[in-house]
C-alpha positions in Angstrom: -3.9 15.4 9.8 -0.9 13.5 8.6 2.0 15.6 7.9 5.0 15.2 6.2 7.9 17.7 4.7 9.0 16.4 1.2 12.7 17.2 2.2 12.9 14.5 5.1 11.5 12.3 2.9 14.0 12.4 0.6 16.7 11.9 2.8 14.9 9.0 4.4 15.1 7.3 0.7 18.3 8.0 -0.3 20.3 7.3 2.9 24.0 7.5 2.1 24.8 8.7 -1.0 27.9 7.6 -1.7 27.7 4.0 -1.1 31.3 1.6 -1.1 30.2 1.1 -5.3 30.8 2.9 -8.0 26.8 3.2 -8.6 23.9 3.7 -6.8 22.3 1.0 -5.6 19.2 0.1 -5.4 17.9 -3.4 -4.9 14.0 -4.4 -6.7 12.5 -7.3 -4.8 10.3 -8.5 -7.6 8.1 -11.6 -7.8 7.7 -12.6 -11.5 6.8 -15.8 -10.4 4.3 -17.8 -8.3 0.2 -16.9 -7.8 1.0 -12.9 -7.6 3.1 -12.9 -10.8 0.3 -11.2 -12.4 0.6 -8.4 -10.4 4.4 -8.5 -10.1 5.2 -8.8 -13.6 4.2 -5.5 -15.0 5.2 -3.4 -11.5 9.1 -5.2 -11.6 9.4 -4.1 -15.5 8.0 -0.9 -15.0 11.0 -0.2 -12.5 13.4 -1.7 -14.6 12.6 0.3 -17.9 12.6 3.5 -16.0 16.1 2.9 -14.2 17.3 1.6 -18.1 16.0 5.3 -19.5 17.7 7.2 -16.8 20.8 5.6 -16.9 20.4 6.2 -20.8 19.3 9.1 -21.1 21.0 11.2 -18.3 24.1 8.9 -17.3 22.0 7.7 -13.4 21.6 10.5 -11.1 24.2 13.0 -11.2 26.1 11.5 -13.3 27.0 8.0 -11.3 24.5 5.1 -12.9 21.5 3.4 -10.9 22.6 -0.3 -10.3 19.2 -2.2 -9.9 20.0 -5.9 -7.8 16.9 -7.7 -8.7 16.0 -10.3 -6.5 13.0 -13.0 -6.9 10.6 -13.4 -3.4 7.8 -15.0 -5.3 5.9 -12.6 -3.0 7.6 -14.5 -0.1 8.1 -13.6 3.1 11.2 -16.1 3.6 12.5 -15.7 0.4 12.1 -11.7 0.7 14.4 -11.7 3.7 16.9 -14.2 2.1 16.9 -11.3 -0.7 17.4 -8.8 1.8 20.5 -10.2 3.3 22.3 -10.9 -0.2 21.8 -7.4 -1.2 22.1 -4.9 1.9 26.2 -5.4 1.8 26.3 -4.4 -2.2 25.4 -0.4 -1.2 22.0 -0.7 -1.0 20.2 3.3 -0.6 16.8 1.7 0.1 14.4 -1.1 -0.1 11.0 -1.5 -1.7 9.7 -4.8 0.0 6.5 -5.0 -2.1 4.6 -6.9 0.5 3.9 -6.6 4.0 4.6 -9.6 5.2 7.8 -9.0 4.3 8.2 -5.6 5.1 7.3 -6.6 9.1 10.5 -8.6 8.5 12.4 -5.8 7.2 11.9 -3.5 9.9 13.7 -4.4 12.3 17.1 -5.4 10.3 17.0 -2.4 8.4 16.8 0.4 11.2 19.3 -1.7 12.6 21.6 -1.9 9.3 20.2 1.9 8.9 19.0 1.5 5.3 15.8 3.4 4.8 12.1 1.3 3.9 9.8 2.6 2.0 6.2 1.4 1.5 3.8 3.0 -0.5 0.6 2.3 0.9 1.0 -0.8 2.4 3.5 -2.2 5.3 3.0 -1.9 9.0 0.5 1.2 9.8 2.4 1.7 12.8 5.5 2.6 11.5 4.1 5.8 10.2 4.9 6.6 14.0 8.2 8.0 13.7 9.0 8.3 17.1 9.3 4.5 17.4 10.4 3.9 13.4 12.8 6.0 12.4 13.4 4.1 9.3 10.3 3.1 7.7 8.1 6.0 5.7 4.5 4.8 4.5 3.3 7.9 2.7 0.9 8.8 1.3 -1.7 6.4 2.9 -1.9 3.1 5.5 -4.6 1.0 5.5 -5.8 2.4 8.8 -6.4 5.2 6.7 -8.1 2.8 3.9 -10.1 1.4 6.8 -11.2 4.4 8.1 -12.3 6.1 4.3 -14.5 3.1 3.7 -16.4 3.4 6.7 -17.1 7.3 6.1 -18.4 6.2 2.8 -20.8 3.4 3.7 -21.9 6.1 6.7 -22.5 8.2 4.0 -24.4 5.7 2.2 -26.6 5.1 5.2 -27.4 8.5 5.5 -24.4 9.5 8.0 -25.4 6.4 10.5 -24.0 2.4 10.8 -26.1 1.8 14.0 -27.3 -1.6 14.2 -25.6 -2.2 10.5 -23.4 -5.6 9.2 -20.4 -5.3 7.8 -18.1 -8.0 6.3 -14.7 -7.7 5.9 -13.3 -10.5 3.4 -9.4 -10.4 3.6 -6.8 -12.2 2.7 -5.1 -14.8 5.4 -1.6 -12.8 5.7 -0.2 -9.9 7.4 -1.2 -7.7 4.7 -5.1 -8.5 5.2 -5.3 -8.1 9.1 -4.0 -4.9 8.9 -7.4 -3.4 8.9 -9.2 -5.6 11.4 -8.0 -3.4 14.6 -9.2 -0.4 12.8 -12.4 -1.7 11.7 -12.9 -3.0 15.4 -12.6 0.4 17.4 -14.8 2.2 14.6 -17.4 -0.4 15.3 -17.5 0.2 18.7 -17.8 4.0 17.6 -20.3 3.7 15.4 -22.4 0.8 16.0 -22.2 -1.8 13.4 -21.5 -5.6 14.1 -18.3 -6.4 12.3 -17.9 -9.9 10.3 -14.6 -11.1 9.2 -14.2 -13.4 6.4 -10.5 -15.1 6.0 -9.0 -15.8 3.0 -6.2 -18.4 2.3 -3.6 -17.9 -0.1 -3.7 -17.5 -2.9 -7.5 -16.9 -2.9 -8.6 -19.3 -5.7 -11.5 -20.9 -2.9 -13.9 -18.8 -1.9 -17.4 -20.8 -2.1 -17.9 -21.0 1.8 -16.9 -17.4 2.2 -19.5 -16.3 -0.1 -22.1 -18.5 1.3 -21.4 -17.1 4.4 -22.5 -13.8 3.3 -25.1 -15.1 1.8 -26.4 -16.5 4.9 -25.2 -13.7 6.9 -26.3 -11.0 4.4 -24.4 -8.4 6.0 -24.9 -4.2 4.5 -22.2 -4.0 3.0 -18.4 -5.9 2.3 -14.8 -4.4 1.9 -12.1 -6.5 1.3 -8.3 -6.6 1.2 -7.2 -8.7 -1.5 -4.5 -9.3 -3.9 -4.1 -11.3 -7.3 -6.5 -13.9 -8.1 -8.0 -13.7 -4.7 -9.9 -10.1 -6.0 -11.4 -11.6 -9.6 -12.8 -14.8 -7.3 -14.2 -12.8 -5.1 -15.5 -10.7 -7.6 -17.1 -13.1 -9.2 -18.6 -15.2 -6.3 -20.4 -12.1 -5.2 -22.0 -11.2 -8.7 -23.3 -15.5 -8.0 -24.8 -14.5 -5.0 -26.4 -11.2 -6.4 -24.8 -9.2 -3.7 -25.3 -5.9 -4.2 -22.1 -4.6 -5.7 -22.7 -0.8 -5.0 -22.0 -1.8 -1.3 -19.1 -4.1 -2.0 -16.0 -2.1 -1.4 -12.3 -2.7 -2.0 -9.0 -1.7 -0.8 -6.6 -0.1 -3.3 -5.0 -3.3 -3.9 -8.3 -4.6 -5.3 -9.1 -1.7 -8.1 -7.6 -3.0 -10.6 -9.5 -3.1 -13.9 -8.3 -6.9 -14.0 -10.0 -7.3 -10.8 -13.6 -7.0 -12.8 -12.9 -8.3 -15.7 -13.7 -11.9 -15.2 -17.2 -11.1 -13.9 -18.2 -8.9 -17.1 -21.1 -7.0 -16.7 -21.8 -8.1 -13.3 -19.0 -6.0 -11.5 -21.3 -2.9 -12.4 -21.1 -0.9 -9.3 -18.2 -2.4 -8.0 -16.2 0.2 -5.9 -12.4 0.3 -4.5 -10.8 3.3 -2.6 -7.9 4.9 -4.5 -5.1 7.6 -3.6 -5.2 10.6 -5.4 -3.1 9.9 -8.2 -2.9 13.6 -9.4 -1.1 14.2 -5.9 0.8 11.0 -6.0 2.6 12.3 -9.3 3.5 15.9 -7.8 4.9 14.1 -5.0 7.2 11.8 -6.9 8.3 14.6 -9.4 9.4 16.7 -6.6 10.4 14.4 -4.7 13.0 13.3 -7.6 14.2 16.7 -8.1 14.9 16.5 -4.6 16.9 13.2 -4.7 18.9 15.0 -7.1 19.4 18.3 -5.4 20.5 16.0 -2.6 23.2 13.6 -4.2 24.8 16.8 -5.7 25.3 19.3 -3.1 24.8 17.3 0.2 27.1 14.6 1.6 26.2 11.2 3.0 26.8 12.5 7.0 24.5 15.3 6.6 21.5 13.4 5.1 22.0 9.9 7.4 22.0 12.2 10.5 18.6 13.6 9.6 16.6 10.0 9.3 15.9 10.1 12.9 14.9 13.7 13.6 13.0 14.3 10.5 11.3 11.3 10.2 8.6 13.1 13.3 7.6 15.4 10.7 6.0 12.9 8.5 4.0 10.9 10.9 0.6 10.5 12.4 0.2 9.0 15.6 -2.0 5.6 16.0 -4.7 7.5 18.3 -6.0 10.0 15.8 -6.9 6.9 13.1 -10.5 6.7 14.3 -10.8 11.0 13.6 -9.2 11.0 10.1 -12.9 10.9 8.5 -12.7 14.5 9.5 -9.0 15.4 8.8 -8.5 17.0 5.8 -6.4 15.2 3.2 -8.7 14.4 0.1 -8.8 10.9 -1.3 -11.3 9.6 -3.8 -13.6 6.6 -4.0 -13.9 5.7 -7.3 -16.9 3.1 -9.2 -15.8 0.7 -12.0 -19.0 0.7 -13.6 -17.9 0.5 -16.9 -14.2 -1.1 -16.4 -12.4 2.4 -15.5 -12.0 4.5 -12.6 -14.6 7.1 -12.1 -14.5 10.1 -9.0 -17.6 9.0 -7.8 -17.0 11.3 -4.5 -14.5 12.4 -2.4 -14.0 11.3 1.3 -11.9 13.3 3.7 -10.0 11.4 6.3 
């Protein structure tokens, strides 16, 4: 089971606390523009309205104002480093890359700079291994985990067996979408299904000969890892091709409600894995109480010098991914059957 204490993980985001500035600094890499702006839009103005009503409302954190550097990647692995390298010199506490393309980038040049990463949910899997990444913390899930949930579920489905069984995975063409293929492998080899993968390309606006492909292939089920447009086209196309959508399965990153819209009625049964968002929201609460407790009474020495050695406490090593359908940290399928989120079960890891 993956384990974590809530103190190192605070530490881990909020570095050193008394950066060079006058604030705290915190850079947003946002992409407001290009094919993902959809998505980006409403997360990069989310962040900004909350770090406008803290600085407000209570003066920052601990009385010294949250300075957010926004900086535009267009969701951009080239452009996300370029932001990177204009910011880290300003006082930055920690980075948000918002993509893992970009976050593979990061790693390296931020342990090295030793600025803290965090990736919620997405990023390397690997670097939950704290041994080896000292700066990068991917609570509370990795797509190893994602990978992993799904295939308990379709076993499930099948009546606890995928022997002789198809499964597609349709992903998108980046770093992001392979992420699961390794995963996905091994527990084939486990379980006995044949594993089909699908690619792609960015954005995700063509998917005619992927979906005829499963059509000809007609495999028992389909997950994907998509993102933006690439999730309502592939939505769509498989409602065309009257796959069943009960066993069409997303990643988190494709349970939107936007994600179904543009198929109507025809996304009934559609399902995407979700993380608890109940635990998610005690996490972040006490994690900011926390971060406060922590920029008050402890200095900047104290807290840098525990990245290293506390970061072990958080991880889960890379061999146990195949066993974390019996682990037991609780995450939830849910159906959008009728264009919102439903606990249709629960899955343990």
């Amino acid at each position: 089971m993956k384990k974590f204490t809530l103190a190192a993980v605070a530490a881990a985001l909020v570095g050193s606390m008394v950066p060079a500035s006058a604030d705290h600094t915190i850079p947003l890499l946002s992409y407001r523009t290009g094919p993902y702006a959809p998505n980006g839009i409403p997360y990069a103005d989310g962040v900004t309205d909350y770090i406008n009503m803290i600085n407000a409302r209570d003066g920052g954190v601990g009385g010294v104002p949250i300075n957010l550097l926004e900086c535009e990647t267009g969701y951009n692995t080239e452009r996300g480093v370029e932001c990177y390298e204009s910011t880290k010199g300003q006082g930055a506490l920690v980075y948000f890359p918002l993509s893992t393309g970009i976050t593979y980038q990061l790693i390296p040049k931020a342990t090295a700079d030793d600025i803290p990463i965090h990736s919620m949910g997405y990023g390397r899997t690997s670097a939950a291994d704290g041994n080896t990444f000292s700066h990068v913390f991917n609570f509370p899930g990795t797509y190893w985990d994602a990978a992993s949930i799904i295939i308990k579920h379709m076993m499930d489905m099948e009546g606890g067996s995928l022997e002789g069984k198809k499964v597609a995975l349709v992903y998108h063409n980046s770093a992001y979408g392979k992420e699961p293929i390794r995963t996905l492998e091994e527990l084939s080899k486990k379980h006995g299904y044949e594993l089909l993968l699908l690619p792609v390309d960015h954005p995700g606006q063509e998917q005619k000969s992927t979906w005829l492909q499963v059509r000809k292939e007609k495999p028992d089920f389909v997950t994907m890892w998509g993102w933006g447009v690439m999730n309502q086209v592939a939505i769509s196309e498989a409602a065309s091709i009257r796959f069943p959508m009960d066993r069409f399965i997303g990643v988190w990153w494709s349970a939107s409600e936007n994600d179904v819209l543009p198929a109507g009625a025809k996304s009934d049964g559609y399902k995407a894995i979700a993380m608890n968002i109940i635990i998610i929201i005690i996490i972040t609460i006490i994690i900011i109480i926390i971060i406060i407790i922590i920029i008050i009474h402890y200095p900047s020495s104290v807290i840098r010098s525990s990245i290293v050695s506390r970061q072990s406490s958080i991880i889960h090593h890379q061999s146990s991914v195949v066993d974390h359908q019996s682990s037991s940290i609780s995450c939830q399928s849910w159906t959008i059957s009728q264009l919102s989120p439903i606990i249709s079960q629960h899955i343990f890891l």
